[in-house]
C-alpha positions in Angstrom: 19.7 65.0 -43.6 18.1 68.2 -44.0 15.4 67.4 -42.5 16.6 66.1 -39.2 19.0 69.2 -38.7 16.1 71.3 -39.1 13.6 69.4 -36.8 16.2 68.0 -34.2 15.7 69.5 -30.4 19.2 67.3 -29.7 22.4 67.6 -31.7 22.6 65.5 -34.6 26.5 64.6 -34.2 28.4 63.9 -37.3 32.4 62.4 -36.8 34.2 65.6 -38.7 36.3 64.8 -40.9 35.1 61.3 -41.1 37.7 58.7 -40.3 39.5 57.5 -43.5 37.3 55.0 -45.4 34.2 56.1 -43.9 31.0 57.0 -45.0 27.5 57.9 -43.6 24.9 55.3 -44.0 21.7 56.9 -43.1 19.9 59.1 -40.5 17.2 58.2 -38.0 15.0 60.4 -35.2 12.5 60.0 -32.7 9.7 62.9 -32.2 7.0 64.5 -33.7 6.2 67.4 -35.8 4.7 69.1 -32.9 7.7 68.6 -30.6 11.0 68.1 -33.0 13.1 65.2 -32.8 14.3 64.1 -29.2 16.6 61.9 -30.2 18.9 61.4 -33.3 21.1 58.6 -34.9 23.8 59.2 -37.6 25.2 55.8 -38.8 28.3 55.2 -40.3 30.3 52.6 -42.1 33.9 52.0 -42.5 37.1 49.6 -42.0 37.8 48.3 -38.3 40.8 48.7 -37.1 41.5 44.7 -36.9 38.2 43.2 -38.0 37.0 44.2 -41.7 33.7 46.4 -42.1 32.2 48.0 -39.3 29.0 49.8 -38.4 28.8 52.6 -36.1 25.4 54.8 -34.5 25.8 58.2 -33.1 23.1 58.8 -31.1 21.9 62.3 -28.9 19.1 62.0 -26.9 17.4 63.5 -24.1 16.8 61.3 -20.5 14.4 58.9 -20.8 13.8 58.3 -24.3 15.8 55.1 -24.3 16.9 54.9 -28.2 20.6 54.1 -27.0 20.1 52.0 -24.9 17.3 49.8 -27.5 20.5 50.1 -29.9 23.1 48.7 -27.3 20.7 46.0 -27.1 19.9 46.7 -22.8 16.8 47.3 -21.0 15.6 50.4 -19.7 15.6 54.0 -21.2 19.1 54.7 -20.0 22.7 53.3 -19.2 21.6 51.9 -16.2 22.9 53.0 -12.6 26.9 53.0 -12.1 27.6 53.2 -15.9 29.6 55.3 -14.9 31.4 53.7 -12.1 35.6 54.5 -12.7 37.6 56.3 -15.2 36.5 56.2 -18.6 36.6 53.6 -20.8 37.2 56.5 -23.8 37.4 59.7 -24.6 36.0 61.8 -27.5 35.7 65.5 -29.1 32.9 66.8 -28.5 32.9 70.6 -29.6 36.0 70.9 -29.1 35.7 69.5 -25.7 37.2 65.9 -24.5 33.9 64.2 -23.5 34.0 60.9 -21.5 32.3 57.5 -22.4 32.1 54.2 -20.2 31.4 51.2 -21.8 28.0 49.7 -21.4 27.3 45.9 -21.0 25.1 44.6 -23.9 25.1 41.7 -25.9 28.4 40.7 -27.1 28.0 41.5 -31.1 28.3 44.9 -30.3 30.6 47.7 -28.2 28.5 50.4 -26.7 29.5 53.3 -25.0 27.3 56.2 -23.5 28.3 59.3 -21.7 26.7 63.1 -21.7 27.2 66.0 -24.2 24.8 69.6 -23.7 22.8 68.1 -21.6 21.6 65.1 -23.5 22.5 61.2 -23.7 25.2 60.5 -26.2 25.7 57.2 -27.7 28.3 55.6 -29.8 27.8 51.5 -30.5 29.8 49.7 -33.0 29.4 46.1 -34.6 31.3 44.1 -34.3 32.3 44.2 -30.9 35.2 44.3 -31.8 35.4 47.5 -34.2 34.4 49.3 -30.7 38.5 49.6 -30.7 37.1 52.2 -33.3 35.7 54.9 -30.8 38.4 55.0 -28.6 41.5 54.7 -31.1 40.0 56.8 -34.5 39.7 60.0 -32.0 36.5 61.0 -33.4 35.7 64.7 -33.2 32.5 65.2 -33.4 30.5 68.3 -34.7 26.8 69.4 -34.8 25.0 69.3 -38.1 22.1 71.4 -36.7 25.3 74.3 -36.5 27.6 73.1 -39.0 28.4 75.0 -42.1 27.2 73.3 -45.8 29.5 70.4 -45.6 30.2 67.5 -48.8 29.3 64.2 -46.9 30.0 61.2 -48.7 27.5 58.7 -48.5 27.1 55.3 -48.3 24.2 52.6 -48.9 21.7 52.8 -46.3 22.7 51.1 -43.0 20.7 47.6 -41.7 21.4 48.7 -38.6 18.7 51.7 -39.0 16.1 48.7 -39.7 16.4 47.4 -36.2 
């Protein structure tokens, strides 16, 4: 973890305080050492709301490097023109900001929603599809660990859904 919050050019977005019954499951990145990380992943595992255990990615990252959308299961580097078509399918806490997310057509295993926080891509896709309920009803507030304060994360075994 301390790794990626020192080498991470994108914010490494943690859900703070994680929702009840979750834990973190592992953290990815894409980059070099010459050029810090241009994207980031924080996965998470917990209780659906309806369906049993879920799995959840947080991912930052800047235009074009297309790590959400290889996660959300779609081709190309990014949502894909009129994503963003309409109201939003949810809403977040970015910051202390609401940020918007539209849902994003993938394969049916999964939920995935992208939208846009400081100026980079962010991600949130949940398995099963149906623990995507999760996003928009847990209220997740997210924080940068590349800013935040020392914090006690409880962690989980490492998330199969980094393996991908």
């Amino acid at each position: 973890m301390e790794l990626i919050r020192q080498n991470s050019v994108v914010p490494v977005w943690l859900p703070w305080p994680l929702p009840t019954g979750w834990l973190v499951t592992g953290f990815a990145e894409v980059g070099d050492e010459r050029t810090g990380g241009r994207a980031s992943v924080v996965a998470l595992s917990g209780p659906s709301v309806t369906h049993g255990p879920a799995d959840l990615l947080i991912i930052a990252e800047e235009p074009g490097i297309g790590l959400g959308a290889s996660f959300a299961g779609i081709g190309g580097p990014d949502p894909g023109a009129g994503f963003d078509e309409g109201p939003p399918n949810a809403k977040i806490d970015v910051l202390g900001h609401p940020t918007a997310l539209w849902f994003v057509k993938g394969p049916g295993d999964r939920a995935a929603y992208a939208g846009e926080a400081l100026g980079n891509w962010l991600w949130t896709i949940g398995w099963p599809a149906e623990a995507g309920c999760v996003i928009a009803l847990a209220q997740l507030s997210l924080i940068d660990l590349r800013e935040a304060p020392p914090l006690d994360v409880p962690f989980g075994a490492f998330s199969p859904r980094l393996d991908d």
